[in-house]
C-alpha positions in Angstrom: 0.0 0.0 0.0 2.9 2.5 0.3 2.9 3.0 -3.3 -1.0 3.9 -3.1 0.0 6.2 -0.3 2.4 7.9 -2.0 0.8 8.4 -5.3 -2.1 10.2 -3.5 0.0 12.1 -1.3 2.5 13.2 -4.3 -0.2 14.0 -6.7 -2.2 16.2 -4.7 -5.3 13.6 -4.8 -6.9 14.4 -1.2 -6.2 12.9 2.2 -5.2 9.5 3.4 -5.6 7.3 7.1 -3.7 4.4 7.8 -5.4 1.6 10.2 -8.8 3.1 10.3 -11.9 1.0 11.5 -14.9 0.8 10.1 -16.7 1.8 13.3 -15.2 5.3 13.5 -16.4 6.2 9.6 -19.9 4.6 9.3 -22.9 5.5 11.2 -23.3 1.9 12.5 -20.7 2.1 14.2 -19.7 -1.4 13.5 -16.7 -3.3 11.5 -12.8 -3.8 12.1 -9.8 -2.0 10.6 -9.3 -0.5 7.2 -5.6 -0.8 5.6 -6.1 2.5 4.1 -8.6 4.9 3.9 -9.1 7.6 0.6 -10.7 11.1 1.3 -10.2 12.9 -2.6 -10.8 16.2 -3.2 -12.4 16.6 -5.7 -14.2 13.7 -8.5 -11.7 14.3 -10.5 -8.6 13.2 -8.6 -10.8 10.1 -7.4 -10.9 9.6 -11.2 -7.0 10.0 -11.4 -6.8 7.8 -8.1 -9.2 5.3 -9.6 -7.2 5.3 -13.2 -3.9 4.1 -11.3 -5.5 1.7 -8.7 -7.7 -0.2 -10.6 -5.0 -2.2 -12.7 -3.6 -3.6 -9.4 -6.6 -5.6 -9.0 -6.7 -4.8 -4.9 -9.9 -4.9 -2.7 -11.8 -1.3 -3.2 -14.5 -0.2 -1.3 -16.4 3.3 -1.9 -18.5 3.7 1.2 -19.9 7.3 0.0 -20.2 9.1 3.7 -20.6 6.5 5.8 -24.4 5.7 6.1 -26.0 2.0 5.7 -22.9 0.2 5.8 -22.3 -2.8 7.7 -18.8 -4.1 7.4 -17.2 -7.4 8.8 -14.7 -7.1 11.8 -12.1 -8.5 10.0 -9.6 -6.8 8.7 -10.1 -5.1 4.8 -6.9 -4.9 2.7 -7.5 -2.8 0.4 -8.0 0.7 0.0 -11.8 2.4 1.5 -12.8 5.6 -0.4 -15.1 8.0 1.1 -16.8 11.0 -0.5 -18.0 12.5 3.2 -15.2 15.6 2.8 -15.9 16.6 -0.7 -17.3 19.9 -1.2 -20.6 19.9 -2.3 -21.6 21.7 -6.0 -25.2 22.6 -6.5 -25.7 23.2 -10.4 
C-alpha cells in the first residue's frame, strides 16, 4: 500500500488514514480495521486515483459518507474511499 499512499499524497489527490476501522467512519458504528482509507478532493482526482489503482486488482471499497454500511470485523486490505469531505456543488 505504500505505493498507493504515496501516489495520492504526491499528486495532490486528497487525504489518506492508515489503520482506520470501520466503526469510526460509518454511522453503525460497526466493523474492524481498514488498511487504508481515501478522502479525494475533488471527483476528478478520485478519477486520477481510480485510473492508477484499478490495474492492481486490490480490494476497493467506496463507502460514499458512511451511512448504511455494515462491514465485517475482520480486517479489509485494500484501499476504503469516502466522498464525506468533498465539497458539495449545486448546479
Amino acid at each position: 500500500m505504500d505505493d498507493v499512499k504515496k501516489f495520492i499524497l504526491e499528486n495532490g489527490l486528497g487525504e489518506i488514514a492508515e489503520n482506520m476501522a470501520f466503526k469510526d467512519c460509518t454511522t453503525l458504528k460497526v466493523g474492524g480495521k481498514i488498511r487504508l482509507f481515501y478522502y479525494p478532493n475533488s471527483i476528478e482526482n478520485f478519477l486520477a486515483f481510480h485510473e492508477y489503482y484499478r490495474p492492481s486488482g486490490r480490494p476497493l471499497f467506496i463507502i460514499g459518507a458512511g451511512s448504511n454500511v455494515f462491514a465485517s470485523d475482520d480486517c479489509f486490505e485494500g484501499v476504503v474511499v469516502s466522498f464525506k469531505k468533498l465539497p458539495l456543488k449545486y448546479y
